[in-house]
C-alpha positions in Angstrom: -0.7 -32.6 -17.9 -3.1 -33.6 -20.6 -0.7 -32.8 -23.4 1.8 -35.0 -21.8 -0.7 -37.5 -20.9 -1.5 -37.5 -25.3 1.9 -37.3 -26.0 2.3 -41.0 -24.3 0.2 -42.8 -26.5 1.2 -44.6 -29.7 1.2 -42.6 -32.8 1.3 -39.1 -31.2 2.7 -36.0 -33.0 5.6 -34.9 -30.5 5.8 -32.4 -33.0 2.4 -30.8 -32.2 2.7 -31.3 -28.8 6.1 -29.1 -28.7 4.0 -26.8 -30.2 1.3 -26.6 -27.7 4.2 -27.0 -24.8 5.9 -23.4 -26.1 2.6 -22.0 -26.6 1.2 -22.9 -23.1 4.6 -21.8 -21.6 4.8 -18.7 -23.3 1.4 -17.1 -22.5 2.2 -18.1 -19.0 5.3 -15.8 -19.5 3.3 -13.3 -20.8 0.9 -13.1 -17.3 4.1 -13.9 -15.2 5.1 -10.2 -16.7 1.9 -8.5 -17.0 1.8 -9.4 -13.0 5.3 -8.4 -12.5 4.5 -5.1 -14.1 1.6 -4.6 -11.3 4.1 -5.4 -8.7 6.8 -3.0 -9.7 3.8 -0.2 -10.1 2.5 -1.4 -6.8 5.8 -1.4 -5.4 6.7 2.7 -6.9 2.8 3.6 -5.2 3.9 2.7 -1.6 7.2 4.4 -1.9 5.2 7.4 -2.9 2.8 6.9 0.2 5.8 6.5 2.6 7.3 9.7 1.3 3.1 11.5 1.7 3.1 10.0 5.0 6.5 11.6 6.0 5.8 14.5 4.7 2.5 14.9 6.6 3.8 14.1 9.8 7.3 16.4 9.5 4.4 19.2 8.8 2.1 17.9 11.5 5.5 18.1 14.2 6.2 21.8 12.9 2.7 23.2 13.5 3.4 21.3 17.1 6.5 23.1 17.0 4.9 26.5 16.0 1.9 26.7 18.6 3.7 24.7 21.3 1.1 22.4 21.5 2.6 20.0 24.1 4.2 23.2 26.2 3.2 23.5 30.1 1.6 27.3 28.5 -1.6 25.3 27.5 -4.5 25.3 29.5 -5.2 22.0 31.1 -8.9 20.8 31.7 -8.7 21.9 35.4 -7.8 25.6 34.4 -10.8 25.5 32.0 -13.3 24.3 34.7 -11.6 26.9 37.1 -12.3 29.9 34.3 -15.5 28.9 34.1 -16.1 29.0 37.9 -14.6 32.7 37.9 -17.1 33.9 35.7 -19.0 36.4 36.8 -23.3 34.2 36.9 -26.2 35.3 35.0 -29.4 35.5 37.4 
């Protein structure tokens, strides 16, 4: 706004403001890319999460899967406690 605001007053160089215009707007381009760039690597680094995360939890299901880790076969708390009473005491 100040280079317009100079640009107004009697006897300015429109040339040199032009100048300073392009300038301004082109270092702006410059950080409008450099932050695109961080988006697009950004955006590449969550895909790569979402495919570490699906990964982990297709492994995670097949060790479920191998040790039948939600099957009725499993002990519950009440057939630990009931072990534990069958065993032979210690006086």
């Amino acid at each position: 706004m100040m280079l317009l605001h100079e640009v107004d007053k009697p006897g300015s160089n429109v040339d040199e403001y032009v100048d300073n215009l392009d300038a301004i707007l082109a270092h702006k381009m410059e950080i409008i890319s450099m932050l695109r760039n961080r988006l697009a690597h950004f955006k590449e680094n969550l895909k790569i999460e979402e495919l570490l995360s699906k990964k982990f939890y297709e492994a995670r299901a097949e060790l479920v899967d191998v040790f039948d880790l939600t099957g009725d076969d499993i002990l519950s708390k009440n057939d630990d406690i009931q072990l534990l009473d069958n065993l032979p005491s210690q006086n």
